[in-house]
C-alpha positions as CSV (number, residue, x, y, z in Angstrom):
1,X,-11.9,-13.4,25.0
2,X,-11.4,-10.9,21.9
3,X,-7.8,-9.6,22.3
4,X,-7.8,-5.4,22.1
5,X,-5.5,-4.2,19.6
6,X,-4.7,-1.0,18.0
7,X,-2.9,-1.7,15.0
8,X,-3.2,-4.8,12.7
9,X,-1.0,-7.3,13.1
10,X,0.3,-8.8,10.0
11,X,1.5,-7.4,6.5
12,X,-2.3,-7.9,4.7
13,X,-3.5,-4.3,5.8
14,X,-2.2,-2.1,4.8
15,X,-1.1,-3.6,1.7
16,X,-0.1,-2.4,-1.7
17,X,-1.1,-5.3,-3.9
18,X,-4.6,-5.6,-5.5
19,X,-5.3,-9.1,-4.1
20,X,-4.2,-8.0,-0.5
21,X,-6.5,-4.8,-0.5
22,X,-9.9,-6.8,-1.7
23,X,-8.8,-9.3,0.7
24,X,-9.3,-6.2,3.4
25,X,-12.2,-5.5,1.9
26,X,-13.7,-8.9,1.3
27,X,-13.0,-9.6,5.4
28,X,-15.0,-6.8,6.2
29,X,-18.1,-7.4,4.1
30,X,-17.9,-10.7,5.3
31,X,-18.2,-9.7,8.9
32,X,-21.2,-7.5,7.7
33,X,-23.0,-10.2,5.7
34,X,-22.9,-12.8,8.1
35,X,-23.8,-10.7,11.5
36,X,-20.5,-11.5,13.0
37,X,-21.4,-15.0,14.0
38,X,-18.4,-17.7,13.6
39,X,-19.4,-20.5,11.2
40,X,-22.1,-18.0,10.0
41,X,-22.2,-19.2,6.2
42,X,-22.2,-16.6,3.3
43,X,-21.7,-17.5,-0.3
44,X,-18.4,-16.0,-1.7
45,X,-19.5,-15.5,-4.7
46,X,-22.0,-13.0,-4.1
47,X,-18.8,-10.6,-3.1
48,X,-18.2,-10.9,-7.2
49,X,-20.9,-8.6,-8.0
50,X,-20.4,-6.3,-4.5
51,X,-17.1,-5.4,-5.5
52,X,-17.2,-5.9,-9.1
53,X,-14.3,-8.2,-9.4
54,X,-13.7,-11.2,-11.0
55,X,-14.9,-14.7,-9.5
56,X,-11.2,-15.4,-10.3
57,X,-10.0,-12.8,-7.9
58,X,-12.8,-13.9,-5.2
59,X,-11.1,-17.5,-5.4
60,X,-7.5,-15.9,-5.0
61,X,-8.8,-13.8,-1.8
62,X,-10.4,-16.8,-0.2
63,X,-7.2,-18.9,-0.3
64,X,-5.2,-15.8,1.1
65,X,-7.8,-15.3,4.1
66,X,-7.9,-19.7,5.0
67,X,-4.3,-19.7,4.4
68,X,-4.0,-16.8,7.4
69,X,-7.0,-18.8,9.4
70,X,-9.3,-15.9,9.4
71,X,-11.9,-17.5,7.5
72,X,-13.4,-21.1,7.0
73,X,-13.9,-22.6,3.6
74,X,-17.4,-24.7,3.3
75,X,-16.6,-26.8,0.5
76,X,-19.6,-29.4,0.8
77,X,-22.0,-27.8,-1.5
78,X,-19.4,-28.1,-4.4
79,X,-19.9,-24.1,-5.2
80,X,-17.3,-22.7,-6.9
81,X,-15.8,-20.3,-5.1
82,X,-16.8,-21.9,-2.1
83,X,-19.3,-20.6,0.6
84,X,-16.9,-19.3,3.9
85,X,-17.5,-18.0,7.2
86,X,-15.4,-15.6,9.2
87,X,-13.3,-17.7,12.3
88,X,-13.1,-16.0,15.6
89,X,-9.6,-15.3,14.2
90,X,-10.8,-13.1,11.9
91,X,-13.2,-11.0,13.6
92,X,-10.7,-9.9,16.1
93,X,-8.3,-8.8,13.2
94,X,-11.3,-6.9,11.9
95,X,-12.0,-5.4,14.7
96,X,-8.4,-4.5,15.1
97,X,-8.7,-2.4,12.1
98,X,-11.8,-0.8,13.0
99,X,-9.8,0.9,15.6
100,X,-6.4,1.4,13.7
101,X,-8.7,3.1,11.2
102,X,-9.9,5.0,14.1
103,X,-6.9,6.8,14.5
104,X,-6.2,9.8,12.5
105,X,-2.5,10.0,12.6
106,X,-2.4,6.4,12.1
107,X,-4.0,7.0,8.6
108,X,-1.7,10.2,7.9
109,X,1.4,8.1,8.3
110,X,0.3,5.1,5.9
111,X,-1.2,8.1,3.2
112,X,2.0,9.3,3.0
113,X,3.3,6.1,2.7
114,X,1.0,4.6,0.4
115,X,0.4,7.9,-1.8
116,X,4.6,7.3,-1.9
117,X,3.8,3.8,-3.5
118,X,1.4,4.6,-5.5
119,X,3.7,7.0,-7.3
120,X,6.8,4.1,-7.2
121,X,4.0,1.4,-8.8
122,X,2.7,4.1,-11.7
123,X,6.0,4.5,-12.9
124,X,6.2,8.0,-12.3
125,X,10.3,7.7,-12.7
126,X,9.2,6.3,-16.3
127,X,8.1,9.5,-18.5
128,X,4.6,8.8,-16.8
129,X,1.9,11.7,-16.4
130,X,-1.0,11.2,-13.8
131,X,-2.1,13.2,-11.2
132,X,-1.8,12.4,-8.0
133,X,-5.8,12.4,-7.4
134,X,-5.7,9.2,-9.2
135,X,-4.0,7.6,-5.9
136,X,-7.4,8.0,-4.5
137,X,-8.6,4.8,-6.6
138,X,-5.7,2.7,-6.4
139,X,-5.3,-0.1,-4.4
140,X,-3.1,2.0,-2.1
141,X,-5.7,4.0,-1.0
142,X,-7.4,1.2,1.0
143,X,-6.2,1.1,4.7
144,X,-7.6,-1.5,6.7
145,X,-10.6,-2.6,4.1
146,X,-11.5,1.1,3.2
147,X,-10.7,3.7,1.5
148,X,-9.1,6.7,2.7
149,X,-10.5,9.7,2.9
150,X,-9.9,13.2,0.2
151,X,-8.8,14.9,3.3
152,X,-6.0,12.0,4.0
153,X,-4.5,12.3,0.4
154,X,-4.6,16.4,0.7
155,X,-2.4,16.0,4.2
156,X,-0.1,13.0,2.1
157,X,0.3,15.5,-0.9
158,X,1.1,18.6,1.3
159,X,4.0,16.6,3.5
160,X,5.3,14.9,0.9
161,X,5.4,17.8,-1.7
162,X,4.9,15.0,-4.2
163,X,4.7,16.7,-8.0
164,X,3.1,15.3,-10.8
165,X,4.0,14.6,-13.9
166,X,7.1,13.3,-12.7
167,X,10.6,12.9,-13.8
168,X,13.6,11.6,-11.4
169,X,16.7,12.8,-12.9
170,X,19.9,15.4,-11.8
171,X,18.1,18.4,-13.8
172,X,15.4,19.5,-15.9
173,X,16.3,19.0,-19.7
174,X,13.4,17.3,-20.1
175,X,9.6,18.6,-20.5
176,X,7.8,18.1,-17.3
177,X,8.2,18.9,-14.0
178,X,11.7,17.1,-12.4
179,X,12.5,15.4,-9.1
180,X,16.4,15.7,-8.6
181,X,17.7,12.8,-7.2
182,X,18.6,14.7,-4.1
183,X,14.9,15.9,-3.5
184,X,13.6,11.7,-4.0
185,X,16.2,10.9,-1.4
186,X,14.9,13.7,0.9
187,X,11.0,12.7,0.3
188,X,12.4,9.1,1.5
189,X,14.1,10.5,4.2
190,X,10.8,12.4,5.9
191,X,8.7,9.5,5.5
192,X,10.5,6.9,7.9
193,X,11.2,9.5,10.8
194,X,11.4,6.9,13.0
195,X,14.9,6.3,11.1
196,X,18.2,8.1,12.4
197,X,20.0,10.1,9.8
198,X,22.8,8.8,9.8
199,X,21.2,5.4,9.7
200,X,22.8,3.2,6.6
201,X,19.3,2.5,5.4
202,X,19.0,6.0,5.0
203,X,22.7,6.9,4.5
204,X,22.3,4.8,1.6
205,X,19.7,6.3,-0.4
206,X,21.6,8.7,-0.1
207,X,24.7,8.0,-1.4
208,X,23.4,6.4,-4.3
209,X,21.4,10.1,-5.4
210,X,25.2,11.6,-5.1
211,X,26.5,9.1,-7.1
212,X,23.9,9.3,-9.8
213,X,23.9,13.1,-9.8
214,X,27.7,13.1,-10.2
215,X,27.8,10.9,-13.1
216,X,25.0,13.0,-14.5
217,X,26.4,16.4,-13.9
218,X,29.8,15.1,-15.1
219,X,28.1,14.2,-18.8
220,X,27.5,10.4,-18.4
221,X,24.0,8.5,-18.5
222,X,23.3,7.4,-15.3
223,X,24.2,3.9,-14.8
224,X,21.1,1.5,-15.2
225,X,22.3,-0.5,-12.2
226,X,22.8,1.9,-9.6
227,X,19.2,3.7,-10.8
228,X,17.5,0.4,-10.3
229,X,19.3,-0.3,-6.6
230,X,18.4,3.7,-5.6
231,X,14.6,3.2,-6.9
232,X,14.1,-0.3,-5.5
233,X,15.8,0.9,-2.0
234,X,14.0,3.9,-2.0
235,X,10.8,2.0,-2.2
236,X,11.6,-0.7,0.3
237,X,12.4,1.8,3.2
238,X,9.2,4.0,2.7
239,X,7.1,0.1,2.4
240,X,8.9,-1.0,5.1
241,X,7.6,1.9,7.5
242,X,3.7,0.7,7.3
243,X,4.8,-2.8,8.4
């Protein structure tokens, strides 16, 4: 019996890493190729050319689907990378997404989450300029094997009020446009409403945007440390919300 579901059930999709978001991807065409038939045989390197990825990155995403038993590895023929098949496994997890993907407000929440990652992984908080139309081609933008639609980053960039170029800091000495510490810790704030505010996940971020804006404000350079522990927190809560 295939198990209804309306959300995925693991951490694969969605998933921030390049090797996670083909592996989406490579699931799906697989499914398609094969007609949806357990044991069906398709040759893994043909994906190579679909996606125009390395046979090196093929190989990486069929060890990360055998490992989670949604595929089966036919190593007989000696091919290298091997020919697979999707298990029943894995045709109810992609059938699972089908209908998380469904689900408009299910792709608004991991947009804003993603378009949030994105932004962490560009190094926006590093002197970096890029738009944030360029999220549309990152491995971000892929939610359950495909990518999100124009209209999902427009409602991402309009609740998040995400700028670009960015610059975190206390004010704006520097050329570009500036996120204040206080407005970061807000933006992490409204994307996990599911968190209480006077959470200490939250209350955290928090206080560690005070205490960088004090030093700031008072003359001193921010302390390296506490920058890294309010970035890295900052990015875990909003990651941890599409989980």
């Amino acid at each position: 019996m295939i198990r209804s579901r309306a959300v995925p059930t693991n951490g694969l999709s969605p998933v921030y890493d390049e090797t996670g978001a083909v592996s989406a991807r490579f699931l799906l065409w697989l499914t398609v190729e094969n007609g949806g038939v357990p044991g069906n045989r398709v040759a893994s390197s043909a994906y190579a050319s679909h996606e125009r990825c390395t046979l090196d990155l093929v190989e990486g995403v069929v060890e990360r689907l055998a490992a989670l038993g949604w595929i089966a590895v036919h190593n007989d023929s000696g091919a290298v990378p091997p020919s697979v098949s999707p298990t029943v496994t894995g045709l109810d997890e992609a059938r699972a997404w089908d209908e998380a993907y469904a689900d408009r407000e299910t792709r608004r929440r991991y947009a804003k989450e993603a378009l949030f990652a994105w932004w962490d992984r560009a190094g926006q908080h590093h002197n970096g300029e890029s738009n944030a139309e360029d999220f549309i081609w990152g491995p971000e933008a892929f939610y359950c094997g495909r990518q999100l639609a124009f209209e999902n980053l427009e409602y991402a960039k309009d609740h998040l009020d995400l700028p670009a170029p960015v610059h975190v800091g206390a004010d704006d000495r520097s050329a570009g446009v500036f996120l204040p510490f206080e407005q970061l810790a807000r933006l992490v704030q409204a994307s996990r409403p599911d968190l209480s505010e006077s959470g200490s996940e939250v209350r955290q971020v928090r206080e560690l945007a005070d205490a960088l804006t004090d030093a700031s404000r008072g003359g001193a350079t921010p302390d390296a440390s506490t920058l890294e522990r309010f970035l890295r927190h900052s990015r875990d809560l909003v990651q941890s919300g599409s989980r």
